[in-house]
C-alpha atoms as one frame of an Amber mdcrd trajectory, in Angstrom:
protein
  57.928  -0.525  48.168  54.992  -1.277  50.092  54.628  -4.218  52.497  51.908
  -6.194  49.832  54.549  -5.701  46.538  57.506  -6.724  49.575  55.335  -9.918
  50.245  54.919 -10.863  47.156  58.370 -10.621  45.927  59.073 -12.333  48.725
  56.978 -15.197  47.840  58.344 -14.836  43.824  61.825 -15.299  45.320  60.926
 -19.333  47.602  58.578 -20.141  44.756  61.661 -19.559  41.736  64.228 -21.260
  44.515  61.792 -24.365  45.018  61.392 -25.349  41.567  65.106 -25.044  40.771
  66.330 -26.763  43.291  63.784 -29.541  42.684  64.697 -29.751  39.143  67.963
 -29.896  40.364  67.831 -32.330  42.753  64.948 -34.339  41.854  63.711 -34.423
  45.674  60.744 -33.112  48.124  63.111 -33.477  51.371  66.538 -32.629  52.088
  68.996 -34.795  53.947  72.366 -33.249  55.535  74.231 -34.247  52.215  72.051
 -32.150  50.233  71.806 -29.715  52.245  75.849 -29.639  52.924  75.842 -29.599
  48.316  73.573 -26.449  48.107  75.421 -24.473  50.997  78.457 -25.422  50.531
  79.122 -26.046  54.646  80.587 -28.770  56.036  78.984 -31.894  57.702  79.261
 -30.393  61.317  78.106 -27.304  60.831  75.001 -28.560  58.457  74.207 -30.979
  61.665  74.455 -28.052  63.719  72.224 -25.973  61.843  69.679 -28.396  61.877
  69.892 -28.775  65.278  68.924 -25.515  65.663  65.202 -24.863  67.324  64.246
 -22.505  64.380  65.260 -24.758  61.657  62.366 -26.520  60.119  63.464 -29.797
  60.118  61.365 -33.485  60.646  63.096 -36.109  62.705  62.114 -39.823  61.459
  64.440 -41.666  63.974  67.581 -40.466  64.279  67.515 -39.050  60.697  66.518
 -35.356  59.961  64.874 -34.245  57.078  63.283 -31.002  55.736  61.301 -30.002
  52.966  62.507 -28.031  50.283  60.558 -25.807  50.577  60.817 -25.265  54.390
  64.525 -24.924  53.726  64.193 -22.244  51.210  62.015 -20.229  53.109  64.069
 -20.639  56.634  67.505 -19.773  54.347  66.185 -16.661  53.077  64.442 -15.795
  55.729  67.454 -15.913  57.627  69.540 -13.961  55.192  67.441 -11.208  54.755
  67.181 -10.659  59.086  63.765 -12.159  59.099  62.553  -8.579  57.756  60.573
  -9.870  54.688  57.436  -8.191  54.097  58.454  -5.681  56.422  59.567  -1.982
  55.801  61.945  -0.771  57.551  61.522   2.372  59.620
């Protein structure tokens, strides 16, 4: 597969994950009690993984947020190694 196809399946993959959870969920931004529903983590270790540096989150206050589609792309990012679009020697 070449790194262009790789990409692009890539981008196939967020783009089909965005609009189902959106459907789903009828939201733009994720709180920790959505975010604990998709995963299926607990409390503590969703507020852990969005205190992480590389997770994408927004902080209004005290409250963290991220975008749905920021969380899509971070999760499978993250599950795939960050290796997307990238072939492996």
């Amino acid at each position: 597969m070449t790194i262009q196809n790789s990409e692009i399946n890539f981008n196939n993959l967020i783009q089909n994950e965005v609009c189902r959870l959106a459907e789903k969920y009828n939201k733009e931004y994720l709180d920790c009690a959505d975010i604990m529903q998709i995963t299926g983590l607990g409390r503590d270790n969703v507020r852990a993984m969005m205190a992480r540096k590389d997770f994408p989150k927004i902080c209004v206050g005290k409250r963290r947020i991220v975008s749905l589609a920021s969380f899509v792309a971070w999760q499978i990012s993250n599950e795939f190694g960050g290796q997307h679009g990238k072939e492996k020697a």
